[in-house]
PAMIVO-426510 format. One record per residue: x, y, z of N, C-alpha, C in turn. Coordinates in pm, whole numbers, plus 50000, padded with zeros to 5 digits. Layout:
XYZXYZXYZ ...
// end
This chain:
285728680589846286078692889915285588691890058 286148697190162286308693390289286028702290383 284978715490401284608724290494285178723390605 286018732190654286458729190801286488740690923 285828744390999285838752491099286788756591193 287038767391202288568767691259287718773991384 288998768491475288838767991612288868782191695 288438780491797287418796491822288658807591866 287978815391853289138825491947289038833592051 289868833492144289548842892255289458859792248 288618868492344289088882592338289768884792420 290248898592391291468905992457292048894692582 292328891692541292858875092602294148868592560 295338875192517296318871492488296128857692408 295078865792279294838852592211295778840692108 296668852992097298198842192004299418841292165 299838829092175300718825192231302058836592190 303418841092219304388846592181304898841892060 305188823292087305638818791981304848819691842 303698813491844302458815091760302678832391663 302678842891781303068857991706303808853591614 305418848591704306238852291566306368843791441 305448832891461305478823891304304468832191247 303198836291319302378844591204302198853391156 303298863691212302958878391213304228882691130 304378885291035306148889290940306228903191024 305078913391079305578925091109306458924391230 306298911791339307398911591426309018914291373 309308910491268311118913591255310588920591147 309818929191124309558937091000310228931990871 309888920990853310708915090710309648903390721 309188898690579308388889890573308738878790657 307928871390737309198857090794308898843490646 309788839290618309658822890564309438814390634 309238804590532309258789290636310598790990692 310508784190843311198780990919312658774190910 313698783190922314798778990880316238776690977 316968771590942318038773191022319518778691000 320148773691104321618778591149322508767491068 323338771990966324688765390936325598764290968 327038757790926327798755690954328828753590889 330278765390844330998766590766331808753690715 332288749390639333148734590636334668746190617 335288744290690336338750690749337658737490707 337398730090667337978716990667339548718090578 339188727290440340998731490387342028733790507 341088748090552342258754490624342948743490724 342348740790814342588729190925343508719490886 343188713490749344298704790702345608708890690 345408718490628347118726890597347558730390745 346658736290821347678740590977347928726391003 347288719291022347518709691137348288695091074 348648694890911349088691390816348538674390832 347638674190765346368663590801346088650390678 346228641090695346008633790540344778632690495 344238637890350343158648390268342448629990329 342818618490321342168607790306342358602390438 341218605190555341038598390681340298587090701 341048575190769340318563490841339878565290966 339008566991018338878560591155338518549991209 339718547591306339568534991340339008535491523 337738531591480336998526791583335488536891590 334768535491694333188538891697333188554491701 332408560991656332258575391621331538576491738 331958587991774330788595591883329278597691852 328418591791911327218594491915326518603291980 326798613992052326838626992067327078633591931 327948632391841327608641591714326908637791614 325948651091565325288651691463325958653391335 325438639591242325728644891113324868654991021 325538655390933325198664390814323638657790788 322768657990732321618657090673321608664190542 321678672390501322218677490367323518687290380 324178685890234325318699290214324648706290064 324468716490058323658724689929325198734489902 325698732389781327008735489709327688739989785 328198727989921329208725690016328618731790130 327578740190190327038740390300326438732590364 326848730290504326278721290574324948723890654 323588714790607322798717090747322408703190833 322568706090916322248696291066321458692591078 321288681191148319918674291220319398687391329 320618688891376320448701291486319328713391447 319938715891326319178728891202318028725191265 317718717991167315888708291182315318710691331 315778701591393315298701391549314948717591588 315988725991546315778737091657314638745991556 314388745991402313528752091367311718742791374 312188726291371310608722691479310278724791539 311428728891638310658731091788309558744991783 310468751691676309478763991644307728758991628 307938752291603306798745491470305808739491590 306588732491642305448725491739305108733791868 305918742591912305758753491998304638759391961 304598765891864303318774391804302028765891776 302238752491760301078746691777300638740391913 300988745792033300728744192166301428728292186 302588723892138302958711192209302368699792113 301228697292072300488690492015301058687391871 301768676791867302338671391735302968658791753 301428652891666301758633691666303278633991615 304098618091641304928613691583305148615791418 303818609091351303848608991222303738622191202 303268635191237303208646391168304578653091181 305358649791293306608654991328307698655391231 307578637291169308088628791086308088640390941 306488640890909306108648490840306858663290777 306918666190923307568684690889308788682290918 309618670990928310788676490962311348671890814 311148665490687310918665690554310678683790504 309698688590570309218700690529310238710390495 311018708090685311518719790727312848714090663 313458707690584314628704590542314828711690423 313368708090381313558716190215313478727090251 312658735890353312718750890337314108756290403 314968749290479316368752890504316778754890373 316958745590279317868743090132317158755190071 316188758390032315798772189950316628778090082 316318781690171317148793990253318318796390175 319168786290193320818783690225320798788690032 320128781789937320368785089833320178804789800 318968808289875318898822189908320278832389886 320518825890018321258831790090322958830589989 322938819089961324068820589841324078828689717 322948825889699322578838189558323548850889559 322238858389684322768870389713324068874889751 325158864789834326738865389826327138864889677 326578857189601326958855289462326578866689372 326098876789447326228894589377326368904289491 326708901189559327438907789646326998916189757 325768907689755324698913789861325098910190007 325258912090112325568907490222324598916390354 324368909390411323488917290526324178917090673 324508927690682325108934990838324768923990908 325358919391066324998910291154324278922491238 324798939291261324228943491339322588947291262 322208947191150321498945491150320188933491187 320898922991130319838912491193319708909291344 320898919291423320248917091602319458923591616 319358943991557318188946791550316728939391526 317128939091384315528926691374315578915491473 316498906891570316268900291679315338903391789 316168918391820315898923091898314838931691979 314128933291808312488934391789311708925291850 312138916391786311288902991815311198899591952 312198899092032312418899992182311148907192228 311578927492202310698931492266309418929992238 308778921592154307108914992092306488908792201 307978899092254307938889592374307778894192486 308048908092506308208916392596309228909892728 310398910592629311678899492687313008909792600 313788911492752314898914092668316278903692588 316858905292514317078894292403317848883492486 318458885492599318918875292644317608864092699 316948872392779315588865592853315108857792736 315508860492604315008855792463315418844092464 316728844092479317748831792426317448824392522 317158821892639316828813892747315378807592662 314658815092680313058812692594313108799992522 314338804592427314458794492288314958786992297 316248780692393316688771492465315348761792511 315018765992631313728759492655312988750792570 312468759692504311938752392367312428742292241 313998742692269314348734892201315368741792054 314838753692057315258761391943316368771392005 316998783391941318288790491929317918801591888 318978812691934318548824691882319238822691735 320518817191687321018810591578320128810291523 319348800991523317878798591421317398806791344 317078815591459315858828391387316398838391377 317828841991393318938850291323318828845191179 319618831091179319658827590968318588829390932 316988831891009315808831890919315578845290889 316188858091037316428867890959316978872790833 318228865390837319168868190743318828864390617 318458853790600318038847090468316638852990400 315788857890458315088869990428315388884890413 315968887490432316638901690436317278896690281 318018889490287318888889790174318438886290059 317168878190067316268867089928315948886789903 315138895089983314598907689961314918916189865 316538919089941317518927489830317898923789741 317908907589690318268905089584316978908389484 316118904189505314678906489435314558921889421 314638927489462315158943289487316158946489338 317138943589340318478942089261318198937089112 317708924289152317568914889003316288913088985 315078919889008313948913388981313068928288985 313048934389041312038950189065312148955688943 314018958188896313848967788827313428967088659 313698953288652312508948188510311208945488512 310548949188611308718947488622308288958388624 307468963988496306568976988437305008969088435 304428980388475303638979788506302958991788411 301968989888314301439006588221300079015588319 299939023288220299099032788290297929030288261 297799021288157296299011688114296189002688153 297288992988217296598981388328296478989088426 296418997888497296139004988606294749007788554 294459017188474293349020988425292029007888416 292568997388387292068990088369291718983688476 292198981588573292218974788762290918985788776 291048997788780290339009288839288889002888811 288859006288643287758999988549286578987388623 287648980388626286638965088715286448967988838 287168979288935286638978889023285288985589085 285578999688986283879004589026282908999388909 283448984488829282278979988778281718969688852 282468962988945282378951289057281508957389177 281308968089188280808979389359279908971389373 279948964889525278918958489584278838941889608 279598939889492279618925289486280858919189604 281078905189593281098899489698283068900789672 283598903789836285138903889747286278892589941 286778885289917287198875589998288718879290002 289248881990147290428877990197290508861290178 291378854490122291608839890125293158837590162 293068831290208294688820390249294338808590171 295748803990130296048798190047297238794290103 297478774590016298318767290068298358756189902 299378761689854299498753589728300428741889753 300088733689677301318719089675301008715489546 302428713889453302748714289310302438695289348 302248690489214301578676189225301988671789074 302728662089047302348655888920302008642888923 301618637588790300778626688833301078615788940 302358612688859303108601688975302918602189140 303298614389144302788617789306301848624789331 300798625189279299208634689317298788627089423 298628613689461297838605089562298348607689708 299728607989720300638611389832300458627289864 300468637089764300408647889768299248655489840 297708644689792296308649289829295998642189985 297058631589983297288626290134298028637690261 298608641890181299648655790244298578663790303 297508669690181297198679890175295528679990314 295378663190303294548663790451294798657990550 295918659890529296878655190693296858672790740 297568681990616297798694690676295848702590742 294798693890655293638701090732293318694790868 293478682590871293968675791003293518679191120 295298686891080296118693091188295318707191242 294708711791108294788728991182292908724291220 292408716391199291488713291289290928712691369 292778703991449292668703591619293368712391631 293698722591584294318735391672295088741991583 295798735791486297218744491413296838752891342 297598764291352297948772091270297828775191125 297138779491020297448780790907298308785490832 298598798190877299968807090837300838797290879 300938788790974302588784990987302768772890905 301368768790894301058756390791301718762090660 300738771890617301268779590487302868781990455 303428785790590304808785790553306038775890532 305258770990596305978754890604305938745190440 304758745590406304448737990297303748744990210 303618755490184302668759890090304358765489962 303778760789824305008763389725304538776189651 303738783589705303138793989633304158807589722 304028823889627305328830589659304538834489787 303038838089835302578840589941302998834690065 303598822390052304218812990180304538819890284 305608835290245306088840490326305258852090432 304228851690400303298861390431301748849390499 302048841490534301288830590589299998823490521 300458824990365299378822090278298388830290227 298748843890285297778855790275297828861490097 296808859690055296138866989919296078881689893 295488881890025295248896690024293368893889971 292758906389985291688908389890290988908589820 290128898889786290498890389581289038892689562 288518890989420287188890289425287208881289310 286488869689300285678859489279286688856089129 286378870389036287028866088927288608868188904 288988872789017290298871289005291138858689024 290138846689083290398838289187290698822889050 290838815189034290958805988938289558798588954 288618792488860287508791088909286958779789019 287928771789027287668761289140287958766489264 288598776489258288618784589410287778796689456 287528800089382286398811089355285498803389384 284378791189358283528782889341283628779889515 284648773589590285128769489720284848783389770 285428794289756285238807689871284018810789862 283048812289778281478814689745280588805789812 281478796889861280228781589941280978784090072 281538791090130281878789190249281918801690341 282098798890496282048812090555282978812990625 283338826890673284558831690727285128822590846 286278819590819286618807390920286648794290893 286388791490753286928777390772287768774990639 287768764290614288768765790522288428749990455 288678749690324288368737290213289458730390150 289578720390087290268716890044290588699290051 291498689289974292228697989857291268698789740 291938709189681290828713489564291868708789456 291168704089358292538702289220292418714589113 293768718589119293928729989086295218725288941 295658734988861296468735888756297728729688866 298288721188805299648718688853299858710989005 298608711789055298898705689185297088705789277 297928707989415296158711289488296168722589559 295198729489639294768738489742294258738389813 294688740689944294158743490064293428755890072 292468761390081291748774390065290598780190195 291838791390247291148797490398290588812990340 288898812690415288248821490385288698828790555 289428840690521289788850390636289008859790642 287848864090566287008874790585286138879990436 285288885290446284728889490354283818901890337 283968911890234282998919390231282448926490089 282108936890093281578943489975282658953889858 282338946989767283798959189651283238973589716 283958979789769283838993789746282459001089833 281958994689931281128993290006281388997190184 280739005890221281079007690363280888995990451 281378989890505280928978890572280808979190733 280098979290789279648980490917280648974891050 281278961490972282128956591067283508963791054 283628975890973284808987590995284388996291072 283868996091120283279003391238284419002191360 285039017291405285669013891489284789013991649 285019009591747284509010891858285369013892001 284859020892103285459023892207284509013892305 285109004992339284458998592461284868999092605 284768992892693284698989892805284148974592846 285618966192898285668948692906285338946293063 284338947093133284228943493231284828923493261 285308921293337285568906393381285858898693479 285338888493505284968884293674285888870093632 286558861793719287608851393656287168842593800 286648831493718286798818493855287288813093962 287818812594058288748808494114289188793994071 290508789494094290638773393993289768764394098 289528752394025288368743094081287558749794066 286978758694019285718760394007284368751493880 283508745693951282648732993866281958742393725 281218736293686280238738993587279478745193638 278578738093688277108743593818277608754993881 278908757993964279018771293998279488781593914 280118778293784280498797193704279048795093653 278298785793633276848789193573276148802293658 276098792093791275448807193903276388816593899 277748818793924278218833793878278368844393788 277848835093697277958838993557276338845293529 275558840593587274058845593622274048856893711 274738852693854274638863093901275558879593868 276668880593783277318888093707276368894493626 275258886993515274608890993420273678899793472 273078894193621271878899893655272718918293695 273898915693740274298929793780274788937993677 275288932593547275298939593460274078949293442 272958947393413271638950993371271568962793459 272428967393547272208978693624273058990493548 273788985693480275028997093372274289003893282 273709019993304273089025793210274349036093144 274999028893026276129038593021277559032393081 278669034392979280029039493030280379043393143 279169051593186279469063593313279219058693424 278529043593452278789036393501279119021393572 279919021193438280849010493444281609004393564 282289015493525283609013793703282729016593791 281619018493856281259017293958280459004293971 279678998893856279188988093849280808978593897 281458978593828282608968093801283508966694009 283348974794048283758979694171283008970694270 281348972294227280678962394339280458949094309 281188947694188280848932794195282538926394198 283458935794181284478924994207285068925494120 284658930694013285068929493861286418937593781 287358934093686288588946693622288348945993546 287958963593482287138970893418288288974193334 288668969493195289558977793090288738983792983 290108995492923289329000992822290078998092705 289548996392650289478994692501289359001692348 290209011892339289619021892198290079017792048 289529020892021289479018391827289599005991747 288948998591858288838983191805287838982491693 288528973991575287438975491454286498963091488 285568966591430284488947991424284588940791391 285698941291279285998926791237287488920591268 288178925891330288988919291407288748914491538 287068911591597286808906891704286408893091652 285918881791732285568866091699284118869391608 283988857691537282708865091425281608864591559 281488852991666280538855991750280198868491822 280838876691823280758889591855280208897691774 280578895791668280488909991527279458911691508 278178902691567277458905091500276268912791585 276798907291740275768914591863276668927891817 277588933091842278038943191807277358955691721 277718949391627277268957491492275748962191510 275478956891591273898962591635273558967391791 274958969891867274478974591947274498989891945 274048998992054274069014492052274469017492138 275129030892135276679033792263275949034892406 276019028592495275949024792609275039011392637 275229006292524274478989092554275688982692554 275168968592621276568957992620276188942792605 276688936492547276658922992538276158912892643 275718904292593275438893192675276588889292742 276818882192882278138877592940278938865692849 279868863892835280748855792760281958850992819 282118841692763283628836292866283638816392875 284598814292932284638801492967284688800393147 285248785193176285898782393294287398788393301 288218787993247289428790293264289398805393250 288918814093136288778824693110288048832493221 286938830493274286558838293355284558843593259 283758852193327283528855693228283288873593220 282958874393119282818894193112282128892692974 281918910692999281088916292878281528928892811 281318931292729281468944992661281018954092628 280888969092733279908977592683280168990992544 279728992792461280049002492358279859012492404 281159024592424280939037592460281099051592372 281909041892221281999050092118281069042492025 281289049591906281099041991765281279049691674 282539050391546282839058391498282739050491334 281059052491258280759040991176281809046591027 282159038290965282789039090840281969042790738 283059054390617282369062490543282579050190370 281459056290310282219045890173283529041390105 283709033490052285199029990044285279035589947 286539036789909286579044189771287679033089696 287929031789566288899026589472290099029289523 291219017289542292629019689574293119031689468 293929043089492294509049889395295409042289280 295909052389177296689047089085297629038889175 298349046489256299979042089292300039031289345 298669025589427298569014489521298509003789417 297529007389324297058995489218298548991489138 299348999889117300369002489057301418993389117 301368996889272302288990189366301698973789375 300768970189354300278955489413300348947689269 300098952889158300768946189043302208942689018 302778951289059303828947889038304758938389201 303988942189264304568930289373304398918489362 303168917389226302738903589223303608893989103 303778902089005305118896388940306048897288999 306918905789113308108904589140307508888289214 307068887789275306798872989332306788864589245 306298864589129305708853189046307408850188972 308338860088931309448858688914310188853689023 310348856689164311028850589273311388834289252 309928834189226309148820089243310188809389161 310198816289003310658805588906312218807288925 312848825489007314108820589050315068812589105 313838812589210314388801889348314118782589277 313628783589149313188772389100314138767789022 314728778088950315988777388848317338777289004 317278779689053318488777389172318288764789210 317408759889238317218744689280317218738889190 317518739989084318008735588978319128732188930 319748742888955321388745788923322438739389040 321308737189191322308731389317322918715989259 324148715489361324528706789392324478700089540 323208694189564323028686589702323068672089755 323638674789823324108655389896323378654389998 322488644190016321798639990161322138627990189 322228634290365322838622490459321918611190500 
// end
């Protein structure tokens, strides 16, 4: 097992890139996002014959254009492209700042082939009961996404050009989510009961658990049988690797993780110890927020296992604490050495120490040069853990030690609210009610989309 520290994060610092948002965040197109998928291409090829009255059996004689892309797979006569691929990597390597060896490229573009084919199989399903999703709907959900970018959708399509990718792209990834949804909706919701004694019973363990230890985890499954377990556990620390030097987990997760969470960036949700299978439970109990283990051998395959946070069953926890601050910040000029943000960064600190209070902030921030933002209802634990913890102990009109880099600049944070959190109480019936049964509709998805890849008929180029 393989402890790994994930790489730091900035504050109020436009700390996710745009692209980065929209692989990790499903609330950007308000629809879970999947792995990364693409744009098809109808085979139109009957009709054409009959107009243009064509013989069903063509020779060509002489060199094919090398300007066109072939097929790479057809999934029961749909075509997807090399093109497909390319424009949903570019996603891929975009969000990981550029940074993607040859061999890992190699890697995901295997990935991103198979998660096209579940798409495309998706997406057939749901025509195959008669589900169909509006186009004006999926520009809306585009068009969301745009304004995330704070880009209107054309300024979008330029964006994605650039990058290599299409608004095409992340239209079919709308679409093919929207539609996997309603079908699960259709064929899968309305046979999952849920009683009023497994509810009773959730309740039960939870105010018998109060206090004990309970873990947000991400998770990244890869199904393994024997034949291929060695290649598989090779997979599985190439993918810790990567997010090492910088990548992403959620997009990792979506990319390769075969578990139904994929679509939600590997996210668990909330778990506590015994809910967890015991070799992962065992891994989240030895580790601390931020890094992540693995591979672990698990039933059926391995795990990648990210500890995203942790706290107490049913316990007020301090880092829910919301806060009203005030970000004072002084920014380098470029070229600036080591030896000199050291002395500015000293001389900044020494003028901090004159701020008794909020009240005067902006006048402190005024003589030294400094832009003074405000900040309200930031919780504690959505700040870097290096923070949470001067935090959680400071009192409203104290402020942090100075912080920052070279490129960043540096600043501090003074607390002008603090609005501490009251005990938690037990999720109600309806919630407990609602998260059971989301968890079988998933666990059914799962073996759907398994029995469809089953039933395809696919040709690779």
């Amino acid at each position: 097992m393989l402890p790994v520290a994930s790489s730091p994060i900035s504050l109020f610092h436009g700390v996710r890139s745009g692209l980065r948002t929209l692989l990790l965040s499903s609330a950007l197109i308000s629809v879970g996002v999947q792995p990364l998928l693409a744009q098809t291409v109808d085979d139109g090829s009957d009709v054409a014959t009959q107009q243009l009255n064509l013989p069903k059996d063509v020779t060509v004689f002489g060199k094919s254009d090398p300007n066109v892309r072939k097929a790479t797979a057809i999934v029961n006569g749909r075509i997807i492209t090399g093109t497909d691929i390319d424009q949903r990597l570019a996603l891929i390597i975009t969000a990981n700042g550029g940074k993607v060896e040859e061999a890992e490229k190699e890697r995901l573009r295997v990935q991103v082939l198979r998660n096209l084919i579940d798409e495309t199989l998706q997406i057939q399903e749901a025509a195959a009961n008669d589900i169909k999703v509006d186009p004006a709907e999926v520009q809306q959900s585009y068009e969301r996404v745009a304004a995330n970018f704070r880009q209107s959708p054309t300024q979008f399509d330029a964006y994605l050009r650039e990058k290599g990718s299409s608004a095409a792209s992340i239209k079919r990834q709308i679409e093919g989510e929207l539609a996997w949804s309603r079908l699960q909706r259709r064929n899968i919701q309305p046979f999952v009961n849920v009683s009023e004694d497994e509810v009773k019973s959730v309740v039960d363990r939870l105010n018998a658990a109060k206090g004990s230890d309970e873990y947000r985890i991400g998770e990244i499954y890869l199904s393994a049988t024997p034949e291929n377990r060695a290649q598989i556990v090779a997979n599985a620390r190439n993918i810790i690797e990567q997010i090492q030097k910088g990548g992403s987990f959620p997009a990792y997760a979506r990319q390769f993780s075969e578990a139904s969470t994929a679509a939600v960036g590997g996210d668990l949700g909330w778990v506590r110890p015994a809910q967890l299978p015991p070799e992962l439970a065992q891994a989240a109990a030895e580790m601390q927020v931020g890094q992540i283990a693995g591979p672990i051998e698990t039933v059926g395959g391995v795990s990648l296992v990210y500890v995203m946070d942790k706290r107490k069953v049913l316990t007020a926890d301090p880092r829910d604490s919301l806060l009203s601050l005030k970000q004072l910040s002084v920014l380098f000029p470029k070229g600036t050495t080591k030896e000199q943000a050291s002395a500015k960064a000293a001389s900044f600190a020494a003028a901090i120490k004159e701020i008794k209070g909020c009240g005067q902030a902006n006048e402190v921030g005024a003589k030294i040069g400094a832009d003074v933002v405000d900040n309200d209802n930031v919780k504690v634990r959505d700040l870097p853990p290096q923070l949470q913890d001067i935090l959680i102990n400071l009192q409203v009109g104290e402020s942090t030690p100075p912080f920052g880099s070279i490129d960043d600049g540096v600043r501090v944070l003074v607390v002008c609210g603090r609005d501490d959190p009251v005990s938690a109480n037990a999720p109600n019936a309806e919630q407990i009610q609602a998260q059971l049964e989301e968890e079988r509709v998933n666990k059914r998805a799962r073996i759907y989309l398994r029995d469809l890849r089953r039933d395809a008929v696919i040709e690779y180029n």
